[in-house]
C-alpha angles and dihedrals in degrees: 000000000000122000099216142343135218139175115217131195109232095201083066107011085234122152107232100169126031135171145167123233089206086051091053093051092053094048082056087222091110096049087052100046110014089222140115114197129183125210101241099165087099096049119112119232114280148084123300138192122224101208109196115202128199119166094188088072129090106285095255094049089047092110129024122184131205118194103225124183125223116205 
């Protein structure tokens, strides 16, 4: 299970969305839905990265990131 995830803008590098598994939990919406969802409707047009982030992973496997494109 990842520790937090952001989305970040790759024409800054700026992280738009962020969220905290451990906060979700809490919150008990992740136990219900196993979902995370991010509120995208405000975004500009681009391409993204969804950095994943797990500390409990081999150093070099800590973060993966996907390239996603919003139209």
């Amino acid at each position: 299970m990842p520790d937090k995830l952001e989305l970040v803008r790759e024409e800054t590098m700026e992280v738009v969305r962020s969220v905290k598994i451990q906060d979700e939990f809490d919150r008990k919406s992740l136990k219900d839905t196993k979902k995370v969802e991010f509120n995208i409707t405000d975004l500009p047009r681009g391409i993204y990265y969804l950095r994943v982030m797990n500390s409990q992973l081999e150093k070099e496997k800590q973060v993966e990131m996907t390239r996603l494109l919003f139209e």
